[in-house]
C-alpha positions as CSV (number, residue, x, y, z in Angstrom):
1,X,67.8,88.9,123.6
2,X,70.6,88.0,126.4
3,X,73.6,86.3,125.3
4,X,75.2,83.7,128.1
5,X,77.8,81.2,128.2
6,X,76.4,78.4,125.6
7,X,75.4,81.2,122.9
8,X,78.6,82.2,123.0
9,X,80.3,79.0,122.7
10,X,78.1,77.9,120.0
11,X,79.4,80.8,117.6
12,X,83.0,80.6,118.5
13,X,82.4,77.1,117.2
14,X,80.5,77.7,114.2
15,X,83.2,80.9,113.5
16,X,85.7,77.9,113.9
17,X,84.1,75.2,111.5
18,X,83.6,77.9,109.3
19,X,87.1,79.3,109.1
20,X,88.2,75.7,108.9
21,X,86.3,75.4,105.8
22,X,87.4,78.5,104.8
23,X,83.9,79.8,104.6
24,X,84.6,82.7,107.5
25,X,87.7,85.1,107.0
26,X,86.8,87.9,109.4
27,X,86.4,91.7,108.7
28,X,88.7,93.2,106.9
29,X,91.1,95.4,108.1
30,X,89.9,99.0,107.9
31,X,93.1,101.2,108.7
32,X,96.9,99.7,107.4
33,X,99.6,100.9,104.8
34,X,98.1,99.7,101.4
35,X,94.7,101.2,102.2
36,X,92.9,104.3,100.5
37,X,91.5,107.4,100.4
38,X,90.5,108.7,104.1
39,X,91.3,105.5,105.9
40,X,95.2,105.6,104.1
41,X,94.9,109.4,106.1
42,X,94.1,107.9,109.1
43,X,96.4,105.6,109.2
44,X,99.2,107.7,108.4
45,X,98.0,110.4,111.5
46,X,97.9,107.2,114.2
47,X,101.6,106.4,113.2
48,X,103.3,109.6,113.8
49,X,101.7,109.8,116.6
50,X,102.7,106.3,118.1
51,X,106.3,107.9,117.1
C-alpha cells in the first residue's frame, strides 16, 4: 500500500483529535536522564560526546 497526500492528512488529523482528547500522547522517549538500565548508558555516552 502507497501512502499520498490525503492518507497522510487524514492521520495527522485523527493524531490531532486524538491528542486533543487526550487519547494519543506519542511514544515515549527512549534515551533521557531519568531513564534505565542500557538506555540510561546510552544516554550518558551521546552526552559526552556532544561535549
Amino acid at each position: 500500500m502507497r501512502w499520498n497526500a490525503t492518507d497522510k492528512t487524514a492521520q495527522s488529523e485523527g493524531i490531532a483529535i486524538a491528542k486533543g482528547r487526550g487519547a494519543f500522547k506519542g511514544k515515549p522517549r527512549k534515551y533521557h536522564a531519568e531513564a534505565k538500565g542500557k538506555d540510561r548508558l546510552i544516554y550518558n555516552v551521546v552526552v559526552q560526546l556532544l561535549k
